[in-house]
C-alpha positions as a Markdown table, in Angstrom:
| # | Residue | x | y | z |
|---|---|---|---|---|
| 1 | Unk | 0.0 | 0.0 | 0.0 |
| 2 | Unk | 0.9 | 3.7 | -0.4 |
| 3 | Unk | 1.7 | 5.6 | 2.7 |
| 4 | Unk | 3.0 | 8.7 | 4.6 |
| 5 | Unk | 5.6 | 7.5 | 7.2 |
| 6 | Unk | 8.3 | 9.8 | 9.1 |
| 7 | Unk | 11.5 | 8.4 | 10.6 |
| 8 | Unk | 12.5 | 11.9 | 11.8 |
| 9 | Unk | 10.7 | 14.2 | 13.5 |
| 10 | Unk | 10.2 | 17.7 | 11.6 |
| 11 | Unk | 8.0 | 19.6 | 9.9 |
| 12 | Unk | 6.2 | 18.9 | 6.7 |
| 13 | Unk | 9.6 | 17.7 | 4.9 |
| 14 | Unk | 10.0 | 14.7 | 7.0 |
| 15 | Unk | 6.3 | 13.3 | 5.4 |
| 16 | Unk | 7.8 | 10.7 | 2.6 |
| 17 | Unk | 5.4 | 9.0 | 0.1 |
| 18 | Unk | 6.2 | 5.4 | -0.5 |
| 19 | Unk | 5.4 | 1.9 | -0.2 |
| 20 | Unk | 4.9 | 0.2 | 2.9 |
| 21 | Unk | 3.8 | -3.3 | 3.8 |
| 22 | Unk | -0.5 | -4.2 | 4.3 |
| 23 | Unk | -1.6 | -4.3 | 7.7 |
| 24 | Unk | -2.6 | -7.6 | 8.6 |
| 25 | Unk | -5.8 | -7.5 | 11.0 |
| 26 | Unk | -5.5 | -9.5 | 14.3 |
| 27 | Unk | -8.2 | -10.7 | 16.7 |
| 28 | Unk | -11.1 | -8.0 | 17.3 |
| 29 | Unk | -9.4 | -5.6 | 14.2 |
| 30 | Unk | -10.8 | -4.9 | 10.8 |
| 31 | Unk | -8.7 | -3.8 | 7.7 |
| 32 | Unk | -10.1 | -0.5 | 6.4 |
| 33 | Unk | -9.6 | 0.8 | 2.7 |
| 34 | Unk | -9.1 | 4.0 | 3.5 |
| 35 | Unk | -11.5 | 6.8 | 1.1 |
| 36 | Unk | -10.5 | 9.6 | 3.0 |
| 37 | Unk | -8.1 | 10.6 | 6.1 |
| 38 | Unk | -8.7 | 13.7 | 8.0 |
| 39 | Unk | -5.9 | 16.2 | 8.1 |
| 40 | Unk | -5.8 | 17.9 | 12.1 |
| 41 | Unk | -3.6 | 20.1 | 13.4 |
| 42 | Unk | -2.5 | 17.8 | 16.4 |
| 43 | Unk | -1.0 | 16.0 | 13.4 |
| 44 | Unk | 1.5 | 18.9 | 12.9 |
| 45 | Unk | 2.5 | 18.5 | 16.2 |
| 46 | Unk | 2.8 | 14.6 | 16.3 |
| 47 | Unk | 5.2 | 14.6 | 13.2 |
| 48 | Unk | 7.5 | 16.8 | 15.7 |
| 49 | Unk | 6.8 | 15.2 | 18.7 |
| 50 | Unk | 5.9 | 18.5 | 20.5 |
| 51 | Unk | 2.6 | 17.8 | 21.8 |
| 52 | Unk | 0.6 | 16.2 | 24.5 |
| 53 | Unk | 1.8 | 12.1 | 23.6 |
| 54 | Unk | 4.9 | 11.0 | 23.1 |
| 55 | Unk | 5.6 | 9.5 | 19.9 |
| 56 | Unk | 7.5 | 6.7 | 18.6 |
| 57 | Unk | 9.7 | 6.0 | 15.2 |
| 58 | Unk | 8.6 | 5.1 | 12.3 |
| 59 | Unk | 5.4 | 6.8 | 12.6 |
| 60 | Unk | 2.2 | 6.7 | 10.1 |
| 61 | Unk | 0.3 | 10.0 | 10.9 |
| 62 | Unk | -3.1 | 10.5 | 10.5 |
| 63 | Unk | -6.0 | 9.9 | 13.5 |
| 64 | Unk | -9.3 | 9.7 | 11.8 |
| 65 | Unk | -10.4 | 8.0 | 8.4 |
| 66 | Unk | -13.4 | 7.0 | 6.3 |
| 67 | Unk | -13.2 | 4.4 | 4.2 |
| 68 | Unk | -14.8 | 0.8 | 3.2 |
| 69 | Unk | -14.8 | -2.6 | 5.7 |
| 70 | Unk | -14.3 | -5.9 | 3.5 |
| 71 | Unk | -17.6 | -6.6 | 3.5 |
| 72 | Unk | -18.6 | -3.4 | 1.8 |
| 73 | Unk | -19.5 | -1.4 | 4.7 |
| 74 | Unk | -19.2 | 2.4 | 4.8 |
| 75 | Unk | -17.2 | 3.4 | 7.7 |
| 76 | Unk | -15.6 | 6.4 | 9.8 |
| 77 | Unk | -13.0 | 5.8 | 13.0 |
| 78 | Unk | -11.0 | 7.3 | 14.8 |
| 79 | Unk | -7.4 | 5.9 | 15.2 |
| 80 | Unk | -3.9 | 6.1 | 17.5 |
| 81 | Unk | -2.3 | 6.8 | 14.1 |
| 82 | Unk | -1.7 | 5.6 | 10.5 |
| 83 | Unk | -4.6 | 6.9 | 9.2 |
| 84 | Unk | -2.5 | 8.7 | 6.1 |
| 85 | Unk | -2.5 | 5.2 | 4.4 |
| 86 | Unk | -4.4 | 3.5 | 1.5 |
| 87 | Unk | -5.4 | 0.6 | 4.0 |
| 88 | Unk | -5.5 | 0.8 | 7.8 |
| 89 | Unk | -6.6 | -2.1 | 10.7 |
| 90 | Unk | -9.0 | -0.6 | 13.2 |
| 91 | Unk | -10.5 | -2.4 | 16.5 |
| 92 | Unk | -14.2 | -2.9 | 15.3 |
| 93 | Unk | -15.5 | -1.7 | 18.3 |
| 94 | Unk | -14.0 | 1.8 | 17.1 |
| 95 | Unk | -15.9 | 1.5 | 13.8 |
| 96 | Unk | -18.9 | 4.2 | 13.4 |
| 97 | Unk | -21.3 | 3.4 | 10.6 |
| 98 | Unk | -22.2 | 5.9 | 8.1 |
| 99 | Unk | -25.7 | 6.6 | 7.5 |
| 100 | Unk | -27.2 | 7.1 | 3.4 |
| 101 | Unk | -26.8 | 10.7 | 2.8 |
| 102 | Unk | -23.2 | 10.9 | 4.1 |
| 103 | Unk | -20.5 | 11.4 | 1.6 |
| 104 | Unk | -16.7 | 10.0 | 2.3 |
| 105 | Unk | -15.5 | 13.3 | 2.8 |
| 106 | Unk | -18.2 | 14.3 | 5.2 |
| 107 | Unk | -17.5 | 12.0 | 7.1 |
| 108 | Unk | -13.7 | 12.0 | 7.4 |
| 109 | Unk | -14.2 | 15.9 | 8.3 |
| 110 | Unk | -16.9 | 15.4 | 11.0 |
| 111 | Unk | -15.3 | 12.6 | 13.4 |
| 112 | Unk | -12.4 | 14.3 | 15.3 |
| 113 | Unk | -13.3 | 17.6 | 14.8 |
| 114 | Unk | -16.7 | 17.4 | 15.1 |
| 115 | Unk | -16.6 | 14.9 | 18.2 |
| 116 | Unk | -14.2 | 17.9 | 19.6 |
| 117 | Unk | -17.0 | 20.7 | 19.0 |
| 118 | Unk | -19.5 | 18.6 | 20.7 |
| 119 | Unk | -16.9 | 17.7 | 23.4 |
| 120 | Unk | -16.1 | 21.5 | 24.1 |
| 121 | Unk | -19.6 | 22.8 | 23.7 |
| 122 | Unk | -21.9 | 20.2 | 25.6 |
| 123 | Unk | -19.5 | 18.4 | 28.1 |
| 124 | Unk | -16.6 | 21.3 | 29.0 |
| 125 | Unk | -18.2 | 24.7 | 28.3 |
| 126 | Unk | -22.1 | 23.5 | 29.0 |
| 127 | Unk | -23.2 | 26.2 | 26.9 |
| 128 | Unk | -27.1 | 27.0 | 27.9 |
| 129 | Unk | -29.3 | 28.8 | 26.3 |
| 130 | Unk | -28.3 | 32.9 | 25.7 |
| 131 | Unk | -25.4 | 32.4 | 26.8 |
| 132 | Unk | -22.1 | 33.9 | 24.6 |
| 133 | Unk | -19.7 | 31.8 | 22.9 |
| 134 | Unk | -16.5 | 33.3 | 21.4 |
| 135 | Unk | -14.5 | 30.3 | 19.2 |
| 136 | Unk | -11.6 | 30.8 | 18.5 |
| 137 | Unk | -10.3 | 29.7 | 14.6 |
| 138 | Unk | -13.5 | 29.7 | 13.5 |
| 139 | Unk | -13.3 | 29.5 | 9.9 |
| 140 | Unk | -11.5 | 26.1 | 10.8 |
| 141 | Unk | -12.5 | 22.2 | 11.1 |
| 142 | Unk | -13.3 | 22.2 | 14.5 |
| 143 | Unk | -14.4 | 26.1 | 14.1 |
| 144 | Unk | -17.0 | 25.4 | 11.8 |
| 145 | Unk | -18.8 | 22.7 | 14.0 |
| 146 | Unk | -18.8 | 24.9 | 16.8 |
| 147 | Unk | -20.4 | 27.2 | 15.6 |
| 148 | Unk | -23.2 | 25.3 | 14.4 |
| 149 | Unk | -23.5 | 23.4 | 17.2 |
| 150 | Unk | -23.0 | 26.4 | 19.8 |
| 151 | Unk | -26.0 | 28.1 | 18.0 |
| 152 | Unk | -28.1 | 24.9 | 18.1 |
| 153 | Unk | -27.6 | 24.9 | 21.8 |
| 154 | Unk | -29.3 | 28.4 | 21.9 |
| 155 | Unk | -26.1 | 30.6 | 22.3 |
| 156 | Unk | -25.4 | 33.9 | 20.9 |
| 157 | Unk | -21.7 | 33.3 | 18.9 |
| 158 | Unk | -18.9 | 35.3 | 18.3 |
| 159 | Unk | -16.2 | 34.0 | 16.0 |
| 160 | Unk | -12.8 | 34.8 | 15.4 |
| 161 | Unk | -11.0 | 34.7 | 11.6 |
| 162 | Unk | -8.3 | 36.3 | 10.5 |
| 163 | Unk | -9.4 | 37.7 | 7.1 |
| 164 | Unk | -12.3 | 39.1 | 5.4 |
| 165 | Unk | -13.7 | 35.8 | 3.4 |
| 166 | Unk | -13.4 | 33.5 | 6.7 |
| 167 | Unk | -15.3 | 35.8 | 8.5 |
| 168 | Unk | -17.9 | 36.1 | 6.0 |
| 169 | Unk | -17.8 | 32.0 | 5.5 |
| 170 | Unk | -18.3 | 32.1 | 9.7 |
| 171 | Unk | -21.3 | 34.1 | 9.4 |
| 172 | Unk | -22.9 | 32.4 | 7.0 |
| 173 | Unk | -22.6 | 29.2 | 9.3 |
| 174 | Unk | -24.6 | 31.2 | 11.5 |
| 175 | Unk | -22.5 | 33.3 | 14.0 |
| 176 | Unk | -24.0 | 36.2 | 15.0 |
| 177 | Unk | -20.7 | 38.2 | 14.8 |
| 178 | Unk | -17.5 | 38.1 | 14.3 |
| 179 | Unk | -14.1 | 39.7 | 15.1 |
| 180 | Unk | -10.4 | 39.7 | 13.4 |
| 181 | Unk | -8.6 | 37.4 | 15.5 |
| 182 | Unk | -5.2 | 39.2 | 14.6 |
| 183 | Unk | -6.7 | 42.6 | 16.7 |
| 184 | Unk | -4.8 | 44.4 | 18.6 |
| 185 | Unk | -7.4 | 45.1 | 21.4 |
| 186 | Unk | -9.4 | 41.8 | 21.4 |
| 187 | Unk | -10.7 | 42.1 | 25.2 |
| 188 | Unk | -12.2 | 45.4 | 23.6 |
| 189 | Unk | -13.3 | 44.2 | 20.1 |
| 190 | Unk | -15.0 | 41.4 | 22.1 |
| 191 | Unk | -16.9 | 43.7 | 24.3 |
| 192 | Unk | -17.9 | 45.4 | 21.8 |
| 193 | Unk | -18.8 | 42.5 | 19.7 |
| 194 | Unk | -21.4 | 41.7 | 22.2 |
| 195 | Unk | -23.2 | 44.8 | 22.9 |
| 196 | Unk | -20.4 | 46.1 | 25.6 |
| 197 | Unk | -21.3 | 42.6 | 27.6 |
| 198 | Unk | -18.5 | 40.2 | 28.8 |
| 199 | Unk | -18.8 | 36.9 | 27.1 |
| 200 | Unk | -19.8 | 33.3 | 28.6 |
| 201 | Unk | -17.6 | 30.9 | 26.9 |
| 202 | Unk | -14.3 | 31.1 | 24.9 |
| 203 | Unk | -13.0 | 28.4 | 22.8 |
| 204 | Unk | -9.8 | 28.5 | 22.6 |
| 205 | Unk | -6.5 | 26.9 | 20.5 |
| 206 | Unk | -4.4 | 29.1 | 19.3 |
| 207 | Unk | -1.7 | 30.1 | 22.2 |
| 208 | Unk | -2.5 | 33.5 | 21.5 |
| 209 | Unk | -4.6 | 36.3 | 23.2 |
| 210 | Unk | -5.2 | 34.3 | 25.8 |
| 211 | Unk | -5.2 | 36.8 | 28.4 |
| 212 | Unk | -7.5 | 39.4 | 27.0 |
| 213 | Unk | -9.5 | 36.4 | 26.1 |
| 214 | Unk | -9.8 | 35.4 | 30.0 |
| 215 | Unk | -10.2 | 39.0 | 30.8 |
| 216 | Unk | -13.2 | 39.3 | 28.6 |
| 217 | Unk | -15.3 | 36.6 | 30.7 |
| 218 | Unk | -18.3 | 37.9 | 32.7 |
| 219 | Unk | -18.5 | 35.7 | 36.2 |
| 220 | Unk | -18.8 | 32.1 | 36.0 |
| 221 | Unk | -17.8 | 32.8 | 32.6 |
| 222 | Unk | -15.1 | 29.8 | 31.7 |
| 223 | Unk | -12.7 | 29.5 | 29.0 |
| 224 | Unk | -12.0 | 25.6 | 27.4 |
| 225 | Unk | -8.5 | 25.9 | 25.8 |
| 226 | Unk | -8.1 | 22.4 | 23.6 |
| 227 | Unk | -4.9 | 23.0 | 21.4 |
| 228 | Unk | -2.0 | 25.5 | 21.2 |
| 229 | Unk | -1.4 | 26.4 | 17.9 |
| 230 | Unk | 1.6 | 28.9 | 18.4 |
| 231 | Unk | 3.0 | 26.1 | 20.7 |
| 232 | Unk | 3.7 | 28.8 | 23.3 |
| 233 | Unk | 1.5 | 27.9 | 26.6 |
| 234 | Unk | -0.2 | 30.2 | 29.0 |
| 235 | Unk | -0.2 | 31.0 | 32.4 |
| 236 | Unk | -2.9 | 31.2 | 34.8 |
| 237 | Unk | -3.0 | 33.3 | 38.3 |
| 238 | Unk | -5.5 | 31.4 | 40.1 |
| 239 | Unk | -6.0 | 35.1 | 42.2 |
| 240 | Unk | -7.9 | 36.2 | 39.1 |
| 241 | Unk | -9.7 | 33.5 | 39.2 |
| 242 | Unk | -11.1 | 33.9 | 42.4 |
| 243 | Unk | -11.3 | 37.9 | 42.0 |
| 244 | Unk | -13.6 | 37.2 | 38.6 |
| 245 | Unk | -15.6 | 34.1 | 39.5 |
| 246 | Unk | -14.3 | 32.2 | 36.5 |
| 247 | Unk | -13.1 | 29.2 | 35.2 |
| 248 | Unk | -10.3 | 27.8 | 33.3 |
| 249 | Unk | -11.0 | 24.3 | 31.6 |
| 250 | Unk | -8.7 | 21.6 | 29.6 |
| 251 | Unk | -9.8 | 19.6 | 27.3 |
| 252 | Unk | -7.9 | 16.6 | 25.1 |
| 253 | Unk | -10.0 | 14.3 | 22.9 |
| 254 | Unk | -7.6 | 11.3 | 24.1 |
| 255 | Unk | -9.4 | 11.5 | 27.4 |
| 256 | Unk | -12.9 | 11.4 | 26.0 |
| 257 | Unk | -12.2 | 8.2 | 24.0 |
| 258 | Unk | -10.1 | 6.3 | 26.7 |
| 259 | Unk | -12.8 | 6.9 | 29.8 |
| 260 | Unk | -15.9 | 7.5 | 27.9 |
| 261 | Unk | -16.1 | 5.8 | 24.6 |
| 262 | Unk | -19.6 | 4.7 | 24.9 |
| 263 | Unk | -20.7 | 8.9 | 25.1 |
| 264 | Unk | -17.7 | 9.4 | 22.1 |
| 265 | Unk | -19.7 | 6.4 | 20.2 |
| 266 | Unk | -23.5 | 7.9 | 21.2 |
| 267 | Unk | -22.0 | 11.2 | 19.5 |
| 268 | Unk | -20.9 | 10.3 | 16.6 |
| 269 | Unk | -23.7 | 8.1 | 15.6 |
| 270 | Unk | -25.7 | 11.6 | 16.3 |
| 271 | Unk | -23.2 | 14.2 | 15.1 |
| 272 | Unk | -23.5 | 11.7 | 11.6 |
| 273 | Unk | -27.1 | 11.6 | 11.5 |
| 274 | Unk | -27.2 | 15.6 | 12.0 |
| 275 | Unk | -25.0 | 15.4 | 9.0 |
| 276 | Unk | -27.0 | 13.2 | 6.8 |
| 277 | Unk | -30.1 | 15.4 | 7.8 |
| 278 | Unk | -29.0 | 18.5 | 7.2 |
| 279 | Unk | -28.7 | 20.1 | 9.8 |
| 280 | Unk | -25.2 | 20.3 | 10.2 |
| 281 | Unk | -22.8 | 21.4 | 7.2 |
| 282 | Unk | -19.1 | 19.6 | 6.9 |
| 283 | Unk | -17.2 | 21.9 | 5.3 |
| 284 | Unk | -14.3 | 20.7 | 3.2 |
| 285 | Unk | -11.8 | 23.3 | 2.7 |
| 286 | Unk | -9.4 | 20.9 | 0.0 |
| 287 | Unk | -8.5 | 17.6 | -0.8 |
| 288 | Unk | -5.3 | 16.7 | -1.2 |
| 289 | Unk | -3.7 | 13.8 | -2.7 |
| 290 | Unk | -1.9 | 11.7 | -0.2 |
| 291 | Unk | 1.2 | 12.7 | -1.8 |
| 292 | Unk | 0.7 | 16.2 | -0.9 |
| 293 | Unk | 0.4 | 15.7 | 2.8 |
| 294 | Unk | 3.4 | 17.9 | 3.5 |
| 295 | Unk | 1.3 | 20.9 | 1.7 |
| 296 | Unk | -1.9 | 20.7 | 3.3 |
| 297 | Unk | 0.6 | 20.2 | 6.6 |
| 298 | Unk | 1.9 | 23.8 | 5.5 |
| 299 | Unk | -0.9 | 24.9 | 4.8 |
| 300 | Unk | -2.8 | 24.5 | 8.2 |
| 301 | Unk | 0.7 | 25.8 | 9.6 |
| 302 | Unk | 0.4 | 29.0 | 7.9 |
| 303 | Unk | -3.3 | 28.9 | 8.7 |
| 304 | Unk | -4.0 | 29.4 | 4.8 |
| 305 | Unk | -6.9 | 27.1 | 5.3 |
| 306 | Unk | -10.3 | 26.9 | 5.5 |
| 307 | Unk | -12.6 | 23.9 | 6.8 |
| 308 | Unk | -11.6 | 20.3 | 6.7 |
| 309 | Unk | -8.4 | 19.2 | 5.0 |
| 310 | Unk | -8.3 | 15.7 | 3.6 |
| 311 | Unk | -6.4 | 13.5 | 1.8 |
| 312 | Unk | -7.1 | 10.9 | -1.0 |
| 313 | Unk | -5.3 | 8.0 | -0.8 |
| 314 | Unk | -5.8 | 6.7 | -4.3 |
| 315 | Unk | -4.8 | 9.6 | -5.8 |
């Protein structure tokens, strides 16, 4: 099979395209042909070895994939790697259906991402009803869902973009408004985003304003940080904590799966079938052939991108 495997870690260059042998299912596994792989950014971090897991040499990146079972079953998963790979053995009791309706690349974009968005919306944030949600990178993968899914649990949303079109693509998913995430005042911008008004709920990934961010929270206001894009973490004084009544929250989808895979399983089966009826939009910002993983790599780096990135393994 065709494969992306590292055996240094680095950035994008260290991705090589080559042959590697088949993966040989054992007891409990299936062998998936892989239609799709999702492209994250926790991927850029695992190919350097800089984030939360250690990783081990050679590596196969890639943690989520749809693709086809041997029987002729449609199928999405979430993995512990080699996803970026024409075939791929997965425990069947990791392996979510997909419903009529549901296209490859839907549902390669929705199953990390999205099972992120519901994690940080319903289970860390517990966004109610008119409360205010700020997410952060909201033109991306996991921004997108967010979004949606922030305004289907009754919240007003503000979402942060760093140019013009993303912005506009965010409001058309629904937010109510939305502010340039490279400002130089955001605690201000923010305010004024929401009618002068601290905010509820932030969503936050990128490293950066984090502490105008947690300054913009009204009391019992809490702010779920669940990546760290610039790779430069922040610092909380639990004084201001106290002072302001708020809350601080970590979130890491390894976590959700290893403890509570039976509530990761309920919402993907329900995160698919918002999917297939419409009422949630996947949207695919490029699809890459497999060879090209190092670009779309760069190109989440340089946060170029829009939406899901995926890649094609037959291509």
């Amino acid at each position: 099979m065709k494969a992306i495997q590292i055996e240094e870690f680095g950035g994008p260059e260290v991705m090589k395209h080559g042959d590697l042998p088949d993966p040989e299912a054992a007891d409990g596994m299936v062998v998936v042909d892989v239609a799709r792989c999702g492209v994250n950014f926790a991927d850029t971090h695992a190919t350097r070895n800089d984030y939360l897991a250690e990783q081990s040499l050679p590596m196969i990146p890639g943690g989520e994939i749809s693709g086809t079972t041997p029987d002729g079953t449609r199928v999405a998963a979430l993995l512990g790697g080699g996803g970026y790979a024409q075939k791929v053995a997965v425990p069947e009791a990791w392996l979510a259906p997909v419903p009529e309706g549901v296209s490859d690349d839907q549902a390669a974009g929705l199953v990390l991402q999205g099972l992120t968005a519901w994690a940080l919306v319903k289970l860390c944030a517990k966004v109610e009803k008119g409360e205010t949600v700020v997410v952060e990178a909201a033109a991306g993968g996991t921004g997108t869902l967010s979004v949606q899914l922030a305004k289907r649990a009754g919240a007003r949303v503000i979402g942060l973009a760093s140019t013009e079109d993303k912005r506009a693509l965010v409001e058309r998913l629904g937010a109510d408004a939305t502010v340039d995430s490279r400002s130089q005042d955001l605690k201000q911008d923010l305010l004024a985003a929401n009618d002068g008004k601290p905010v509820d709920v932030v969503l936050h990934m990128s490293g950066d304003g984090f502490e105008d961010e947690l300054r913009s929270l009204a009391p019992f206001g809490r702010i779920v940080v669940f990546g760290n894009a610039s790779r430069t973490p922040g610092e909380v004084a639990t004084n201001g904590l106290l002072q302001h009544s708020t809350a601080v929250v970590g979130f890491w989808l390894v976590h959700l799966i290893a403890t509570r895979r039976d509530l990761a399983t309920q919402a993907i089966g329900e995160l698919l079938g918002a999917v297939a009826s419409g009422e949630l939009e996947v949207v695919i910002g490029g699809v890459y052939p497999l060879s090209d993983a190092p670009k779309a790599h760069e190109e989440l780096i340089e946060r170029r991108s829009t939406g899901k990135l995926l890649l094609d393994p037959s291509a």
